[in-house]
N, C-alpha and C positions, 0 to 999 in steps of 0.2 A: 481424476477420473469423474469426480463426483462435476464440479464445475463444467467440463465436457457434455454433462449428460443435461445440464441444465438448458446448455445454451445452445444446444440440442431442440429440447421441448422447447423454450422460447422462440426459437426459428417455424417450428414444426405449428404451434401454434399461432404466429401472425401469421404463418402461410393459409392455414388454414380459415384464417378470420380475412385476409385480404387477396386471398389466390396467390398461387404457387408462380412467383413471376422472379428473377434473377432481381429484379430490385430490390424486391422486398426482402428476399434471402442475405442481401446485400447489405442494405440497410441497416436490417437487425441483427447484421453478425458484427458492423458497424458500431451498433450503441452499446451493444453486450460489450463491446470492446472496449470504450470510452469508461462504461460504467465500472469496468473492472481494474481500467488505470485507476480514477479516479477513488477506488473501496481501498488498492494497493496502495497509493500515495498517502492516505488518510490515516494507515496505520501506525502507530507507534513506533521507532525505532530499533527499541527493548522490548522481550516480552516477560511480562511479571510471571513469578514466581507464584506457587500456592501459597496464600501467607502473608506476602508481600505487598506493601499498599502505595508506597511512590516511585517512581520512577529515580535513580539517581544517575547523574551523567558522568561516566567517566572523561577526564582531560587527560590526554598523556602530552608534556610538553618536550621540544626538544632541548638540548643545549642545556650547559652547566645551569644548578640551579641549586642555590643558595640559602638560607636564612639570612642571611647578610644582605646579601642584592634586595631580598622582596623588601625588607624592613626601608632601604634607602629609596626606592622606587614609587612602593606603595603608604605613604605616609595617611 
C-alpha cells in the first residue's frame, strides 16, 4: 500500500511541476516502474536473520552422491 502511495505523490508531483498532460503521467508511472524493477533485482536472494552476518548458499544436488565418487572426481 505503502509503495502505491508513493508512486502516487511522485506522479501527482511531476504533474504538478510539468502540467497535468497523459505524458507525463505516463512517463513517470514509466520510471517509477523501471526504478522498482531495478530496487527488486538488486536485492539479496536470502533475507538475514536478526544476528546473522553472511549469507550462506544452500546447493541441493540431485543424484546418487557419495564420499567415494567426490574423493575420485575432485582430487
Amino acid at each position: 500500500m505503502i509503495p502505491m502511495m508513493l508512486i502516487g505523490a511522485i506522479v501527482v508531483g511531476a504533474c504538478l511541476v510539468f502540467g497535468y498532460t497523459s505524458f507525463v503521467v505516463g512517463f513517470v508511472l514509466m520510471l517509477a516502474g523501471v526504478l522498482g524493477l531495478v530496487a527488486f533485482m538488486a536485492t539479496p536472494g536470502a533475507v538475514l536473520r536478526p544476528g546473522e552476518r553472511e549469507f550462506v548458499e544452500e546447493r541441493h544436488y540431485m543424484g546418487k552422491h557419495d564420499d567415494e565418487d567426490y574423493h575420485r572426481y575432485h582430487r
